[in-house]
VEXVOSE-294799 format. One record per residue (C-alpha): residue in three letters; x, y, z. Coordinates in steps of 0.5 Angstrom, whole numbers, padded with zeros to 4 digits, always signed. Layout:
N
ALAXYZ/...
***
This chain:
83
UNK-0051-0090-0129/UNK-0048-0096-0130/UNK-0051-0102-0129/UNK-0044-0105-0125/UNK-0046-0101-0119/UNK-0046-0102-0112/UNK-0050-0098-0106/UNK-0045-0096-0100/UNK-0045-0091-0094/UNK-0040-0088-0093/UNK-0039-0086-0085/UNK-0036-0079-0085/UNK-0033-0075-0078/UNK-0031-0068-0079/UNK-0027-0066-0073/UNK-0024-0060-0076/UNK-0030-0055-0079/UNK-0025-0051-0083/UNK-0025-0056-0088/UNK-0033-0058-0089/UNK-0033-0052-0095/UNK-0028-0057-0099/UNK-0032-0063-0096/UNK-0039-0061-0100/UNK-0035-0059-0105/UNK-0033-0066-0107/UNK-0040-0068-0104/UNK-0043-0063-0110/UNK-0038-0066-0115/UNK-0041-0074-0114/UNK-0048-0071-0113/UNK-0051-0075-0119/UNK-0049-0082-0114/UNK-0051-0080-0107/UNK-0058-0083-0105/UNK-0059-0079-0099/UNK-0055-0075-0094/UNK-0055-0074-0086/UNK-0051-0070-0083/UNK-0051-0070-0074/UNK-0047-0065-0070/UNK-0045-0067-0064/UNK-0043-0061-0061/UNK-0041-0063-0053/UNK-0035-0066-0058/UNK-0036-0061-0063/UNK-0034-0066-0068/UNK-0040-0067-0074/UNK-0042-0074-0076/UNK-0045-0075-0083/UNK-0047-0081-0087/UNK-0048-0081-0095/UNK-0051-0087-0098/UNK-0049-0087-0106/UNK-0050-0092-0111/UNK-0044-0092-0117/UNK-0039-0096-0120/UNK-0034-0098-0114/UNK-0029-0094-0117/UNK-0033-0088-0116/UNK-0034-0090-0109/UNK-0027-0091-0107/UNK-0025-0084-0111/UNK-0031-0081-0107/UNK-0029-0084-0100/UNK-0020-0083-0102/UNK-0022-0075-0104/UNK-0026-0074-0097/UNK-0021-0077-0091/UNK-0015-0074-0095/UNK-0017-0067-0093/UNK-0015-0066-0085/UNK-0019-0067-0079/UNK-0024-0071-0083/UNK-0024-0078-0084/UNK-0029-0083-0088/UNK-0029-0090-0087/UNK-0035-0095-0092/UNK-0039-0100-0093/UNK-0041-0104-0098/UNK-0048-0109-0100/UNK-0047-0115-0101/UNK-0051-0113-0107/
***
């Protein structure tokens, strides 16, 4: 990996279910970057609550992040170590 990486967890809430076939696809596609995965259902909501910690180059994480909350009925927010 590239020395220029930053660690970041990405919050992510899925509230249209339809769309987490597309979700861990791009979860697959930037499996090399992810240090861990937790997913939460939280069905008297009936939305999922999962974080992705990552470690990349900031372009990887934004790209990540942007391709997630594009899809509908999910959105990603990130935050970054200040290291």
């Amino acid at each position: 990996m590239d020395l220029e990486t930053r660690v970041a967890l990405i919050g992510i809430l899925v509230e249209n279910r339809e769309e987490t076939t597309k979700l861990n696809s791009i979860l697959h596609e930037y499996s090399a970057y992810i240090i861990g995965r937790m997913g939460i259902p939280y069905p008297k909501k009936g939305i999922s609550i999962i974080s992705v910690a990552v470690d990349a180059p900031q372009d990887v994480i934004s790209a990540l992040s942007g391709k997630i909350g594009r899809l509908p009925g999910i959105s990603a927010k990130t935050a970054y170590s200040k290291i």
